[in-house]
LOLOVEX-746854 format. One record per residue (C-alpha): residue number from 1; y, z, x. Coordinates in steps of 0.5 Angstrom, whole numbers. Each point is the difference from the previous one (the first is absolute). Example, Ala and Ser with C-alpha at 12.3 -4.5 7.8 and 13.67 -1.06 7.14 Angstrom:
residues 2
<site 1 <-9 16 25>>,
<site 2 <7 -2 2>>,
end
This chain:
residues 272
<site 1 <-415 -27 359>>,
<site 2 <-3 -7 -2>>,
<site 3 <-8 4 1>>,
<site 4 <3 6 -5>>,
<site 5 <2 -4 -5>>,
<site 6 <-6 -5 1>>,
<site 7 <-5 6 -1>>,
<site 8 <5 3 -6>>,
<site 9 <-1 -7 -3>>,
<site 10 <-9 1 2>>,
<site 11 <-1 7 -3>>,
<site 12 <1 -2 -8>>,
<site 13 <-3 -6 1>>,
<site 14 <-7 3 3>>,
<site 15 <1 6 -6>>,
<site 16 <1 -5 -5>>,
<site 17 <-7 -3 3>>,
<site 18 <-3 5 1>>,
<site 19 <1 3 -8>>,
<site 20 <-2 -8 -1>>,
<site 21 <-6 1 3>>,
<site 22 <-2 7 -4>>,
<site 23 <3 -2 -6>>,
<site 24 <-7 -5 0>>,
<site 25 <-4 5 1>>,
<site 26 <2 5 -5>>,
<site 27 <5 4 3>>,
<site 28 <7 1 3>>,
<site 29 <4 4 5>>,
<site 30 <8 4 -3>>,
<site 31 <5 3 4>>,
<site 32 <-2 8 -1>>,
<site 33 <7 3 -1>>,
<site 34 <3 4 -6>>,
<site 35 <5 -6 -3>>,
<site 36 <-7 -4 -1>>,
<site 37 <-6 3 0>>,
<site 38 <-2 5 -4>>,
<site 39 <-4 5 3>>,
<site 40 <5 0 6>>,
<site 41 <6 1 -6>>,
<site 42 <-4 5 -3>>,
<site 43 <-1 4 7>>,
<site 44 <7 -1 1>>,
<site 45 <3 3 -7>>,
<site 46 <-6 6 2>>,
<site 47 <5 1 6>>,
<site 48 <6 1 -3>>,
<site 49 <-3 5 -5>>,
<site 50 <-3 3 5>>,
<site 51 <-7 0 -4>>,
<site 52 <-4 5 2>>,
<site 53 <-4 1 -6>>,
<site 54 <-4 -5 -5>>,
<site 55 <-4 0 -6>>,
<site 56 <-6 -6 -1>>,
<site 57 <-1 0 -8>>,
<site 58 <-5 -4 -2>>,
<site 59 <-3 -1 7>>,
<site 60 <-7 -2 -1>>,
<site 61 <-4 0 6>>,
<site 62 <7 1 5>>,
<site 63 <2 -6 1>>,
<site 64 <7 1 0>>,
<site 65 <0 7 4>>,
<site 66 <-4 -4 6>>,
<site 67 <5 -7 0>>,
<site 68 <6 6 0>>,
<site 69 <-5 3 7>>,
<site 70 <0 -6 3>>,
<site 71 <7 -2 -2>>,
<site 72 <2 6 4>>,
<site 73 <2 5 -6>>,
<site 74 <-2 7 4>>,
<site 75 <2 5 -5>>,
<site 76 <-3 4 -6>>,
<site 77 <-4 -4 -5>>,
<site 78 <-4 1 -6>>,
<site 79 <-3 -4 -5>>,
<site 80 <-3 0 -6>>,
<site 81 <-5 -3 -3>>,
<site 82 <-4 2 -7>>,
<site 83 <-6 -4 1>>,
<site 84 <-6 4 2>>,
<site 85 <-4 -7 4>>,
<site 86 <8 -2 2>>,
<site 87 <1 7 3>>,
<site 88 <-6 0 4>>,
<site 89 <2 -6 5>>,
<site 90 <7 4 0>>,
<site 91 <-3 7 3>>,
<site 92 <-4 -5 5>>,
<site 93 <7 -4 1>>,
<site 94 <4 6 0>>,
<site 95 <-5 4 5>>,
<site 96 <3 3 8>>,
<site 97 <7 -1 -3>>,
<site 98 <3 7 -1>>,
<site 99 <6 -3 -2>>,
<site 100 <-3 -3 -6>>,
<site 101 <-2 3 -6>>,
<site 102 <-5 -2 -5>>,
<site 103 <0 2 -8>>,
<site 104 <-4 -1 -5>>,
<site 105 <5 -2 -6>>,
<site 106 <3 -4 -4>>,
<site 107 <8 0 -2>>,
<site 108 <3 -1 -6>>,
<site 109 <5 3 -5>>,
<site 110 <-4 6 -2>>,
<site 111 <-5 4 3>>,
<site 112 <-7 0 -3>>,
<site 113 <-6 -4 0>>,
<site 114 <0 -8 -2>>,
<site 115 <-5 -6 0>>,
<site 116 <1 -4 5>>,
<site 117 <-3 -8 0>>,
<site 118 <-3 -2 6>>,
<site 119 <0 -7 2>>,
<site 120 <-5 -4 3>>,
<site 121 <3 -1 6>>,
<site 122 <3 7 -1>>,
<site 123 <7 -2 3>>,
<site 124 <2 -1 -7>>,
<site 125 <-2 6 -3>>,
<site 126 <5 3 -5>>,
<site 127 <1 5 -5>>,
<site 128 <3 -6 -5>>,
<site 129 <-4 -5 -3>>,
<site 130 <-1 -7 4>>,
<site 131 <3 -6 -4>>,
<site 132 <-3 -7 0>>,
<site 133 <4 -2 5>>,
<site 134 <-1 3 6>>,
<site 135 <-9 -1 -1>>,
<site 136 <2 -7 -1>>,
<site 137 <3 -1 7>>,
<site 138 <-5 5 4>>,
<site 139 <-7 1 -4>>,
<site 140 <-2 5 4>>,
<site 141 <5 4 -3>>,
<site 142 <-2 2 -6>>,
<site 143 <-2 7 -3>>,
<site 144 <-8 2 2>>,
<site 145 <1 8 -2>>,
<site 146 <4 6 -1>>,
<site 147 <1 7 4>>,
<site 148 <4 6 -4>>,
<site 149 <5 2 7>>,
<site 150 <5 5 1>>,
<site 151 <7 -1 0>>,
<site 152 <6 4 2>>,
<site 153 <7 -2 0>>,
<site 154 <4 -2 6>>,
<site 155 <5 7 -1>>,
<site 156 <-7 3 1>>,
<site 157 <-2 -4 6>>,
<site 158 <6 0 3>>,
<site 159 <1 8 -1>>,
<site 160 <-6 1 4>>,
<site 161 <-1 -5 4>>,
<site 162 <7 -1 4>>,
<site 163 <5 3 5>>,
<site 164 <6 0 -5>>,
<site 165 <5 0 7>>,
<site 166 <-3 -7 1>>,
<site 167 <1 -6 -3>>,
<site 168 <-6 -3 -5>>,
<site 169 <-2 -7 -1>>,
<site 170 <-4 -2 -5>>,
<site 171 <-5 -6 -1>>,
<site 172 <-2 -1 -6>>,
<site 173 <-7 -5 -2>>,
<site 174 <-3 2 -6>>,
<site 175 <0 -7 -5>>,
<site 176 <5 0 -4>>,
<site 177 <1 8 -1>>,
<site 178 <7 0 6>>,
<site 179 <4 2 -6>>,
<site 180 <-4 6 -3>>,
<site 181 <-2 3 7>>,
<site 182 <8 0 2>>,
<site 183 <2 4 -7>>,
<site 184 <-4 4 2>>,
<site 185 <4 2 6>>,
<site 186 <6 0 -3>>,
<site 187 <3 8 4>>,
<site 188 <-3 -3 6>>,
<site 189 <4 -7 0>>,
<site 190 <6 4 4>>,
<site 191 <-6 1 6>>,
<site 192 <-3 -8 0>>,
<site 193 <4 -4 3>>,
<site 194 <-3 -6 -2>>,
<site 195 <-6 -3 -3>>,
<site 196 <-5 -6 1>>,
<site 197 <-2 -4 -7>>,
<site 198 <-5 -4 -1>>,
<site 199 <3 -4 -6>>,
<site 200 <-2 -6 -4>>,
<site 201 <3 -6 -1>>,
<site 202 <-4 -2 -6>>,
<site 203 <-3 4 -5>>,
<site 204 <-7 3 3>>,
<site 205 <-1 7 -3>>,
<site 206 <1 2 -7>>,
<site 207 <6 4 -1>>,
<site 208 <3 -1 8>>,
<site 209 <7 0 3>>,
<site 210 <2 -7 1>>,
<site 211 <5 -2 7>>,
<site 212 <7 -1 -3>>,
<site 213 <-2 7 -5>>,
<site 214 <-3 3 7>>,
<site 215 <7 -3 4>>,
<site 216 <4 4 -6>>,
<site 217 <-4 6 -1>>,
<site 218 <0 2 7>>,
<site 219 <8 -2 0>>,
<site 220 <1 5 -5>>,
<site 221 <-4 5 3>>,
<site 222 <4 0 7>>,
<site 223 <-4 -5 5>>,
<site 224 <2 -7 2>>,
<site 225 <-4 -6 1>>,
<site 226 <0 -1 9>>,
<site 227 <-6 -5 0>>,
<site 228 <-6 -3 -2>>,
<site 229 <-6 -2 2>>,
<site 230 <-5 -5 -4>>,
<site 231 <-5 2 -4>>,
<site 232 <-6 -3 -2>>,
<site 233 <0 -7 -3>>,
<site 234 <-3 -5 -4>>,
<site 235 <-5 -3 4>>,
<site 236 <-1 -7 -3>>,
<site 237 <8 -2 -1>>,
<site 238 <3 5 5>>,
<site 239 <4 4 -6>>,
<site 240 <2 7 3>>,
<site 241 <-3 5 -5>>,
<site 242 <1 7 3>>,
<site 243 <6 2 5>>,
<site 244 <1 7 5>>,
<site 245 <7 1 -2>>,
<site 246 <3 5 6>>,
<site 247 <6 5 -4>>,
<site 248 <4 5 5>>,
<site 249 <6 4 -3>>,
<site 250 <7 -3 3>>,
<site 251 <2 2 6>>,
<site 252 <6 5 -3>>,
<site 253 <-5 4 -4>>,
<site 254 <-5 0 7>>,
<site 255 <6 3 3>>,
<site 256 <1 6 -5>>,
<site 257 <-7 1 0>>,
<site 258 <0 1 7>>,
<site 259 <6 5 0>>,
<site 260 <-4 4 -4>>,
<site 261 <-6 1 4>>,
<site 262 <-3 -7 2>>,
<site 263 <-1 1 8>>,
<site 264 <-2 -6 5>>,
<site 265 <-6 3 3>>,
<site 266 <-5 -3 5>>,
<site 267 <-1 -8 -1>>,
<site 268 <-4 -2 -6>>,
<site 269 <-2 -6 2>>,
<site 270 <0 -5 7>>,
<site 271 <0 -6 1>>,
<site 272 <-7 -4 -1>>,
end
């Protein structure tokens, strides 16, 4: 008894050394489990919407599509991504996966064509116009061309690109265009059942959705906010600028919608 509760007592002594040891040298080590990480959250949210399908808006040279393979997301995923030189790196990304599609598009709330700027560090390219703010803090952000893009709105994507028997999730990471891009998918929200928002929290692109609107907006339209995740910051004082902003319909609505329709099929995603 005395040696269990002298190496109970050890154990968060050597952690709390340990994460001493790498917090020095510029790292950390956290619990992976859904109350706490965000990852492990989002994966368990995945399980109790059984997610098979996801949508990658916004998803330059496919980022988010290889951190969710490797996070052990295994179902459908298309991504979109309007930038010729972006989209190029997402088909490479995207090449020998048969479960992941790549288009070529942006998403907004028409269809059509627009003008796109592209950023010097193409992440944050935007259909909107940049504000001072966001070049004061990354330089390299700043606006070096247009390219004219084909847009379609989500009710298009949706109709063609999903399974409308399985639940959609849908990841939005467009710069400031989150807001136009789900009006218009407004007769698709029934078969979305939920969303990942990049969102800022201070003012970055000329005419974007602000956090509070966002939390309300999306209030309105049916989605509670289940988890956050930080974003991008201020490097020089540390002031969160950005945000992910995870959004699922309550449980109550799941259940209806699985009444009519929404069937658990093979496991979407496994343990990483």
């Amino acid at each position: 008894m005395a040696l269990n509760l002298g190496l109970s007592r050890l154990a968060p002594q050597a952690i709390m050394t340990v994460r001493r040891l790498l917090r020095r040298a510029g790292y950390d080590v956290v619990r992976y489990h859904h109350t706490v990480h965000p990852v492990a959250r989002m994966l368990r949210l995945f399980e109790q919407y059984h997610v098979r399908q996801l949508f990658d808006v916004g998803a330059n040279v496919g980022q988010f599509g290889a951190f969710m393979r490797k996070s052990g997301y295994l179902g459908k995923l298309v991504s979109f991504e309007p930038l010729s030189a972006a989209f190029a790196h997402l088909q490479r990304q995207a090449a020998g996966d048969p479960d992941w599609t790549v288009v070529h598009m942006g998403l907004g709330d028409f269809s059509g064509e627009a003008a796109i700027n592209i950023a010097g560090n193409s992440e944050s390219s935007s259909f909107l116009n940049m504000l001072p703010r966001h070049t004061e803090v990354m330089p390299s952000s700043g606006y070096v061309g247009k390219e004219t893009v084909p847009i379609r709105t989500l009710d298009e994507v949706v109709e063609q690109y999903t399974d409308p028997s399985q639940p959609l999730f849908v990841k939005l990471d467009t710069q400031g265009f989150e807001k136009k891009i789900v009006q218009g998918g407004r007769r698709s929200l029934a078969r979305i059942c939920g969303f990942k928002l990049e969102v800022s929290v201070d003012p970055l692109y000329e005419g974007e959705t602000l956090l509070p609107e966002m939390v309300e907006f999306m209030a309105d339209h049916g989605y509670q906010l289940m988890g956050v995740e930080p974003g991008w910051s201020n490097e020089a004082t540390g002031q969160m600028l950005q945000l992910e902003g995870v959004f699922f319909r309550p449980v109550l609505t799941l259940r209806e919608r699985k009444e009519a329709g929404w069937f658990p099929g093979p496991p979407s995603s496994r343990s990483p």
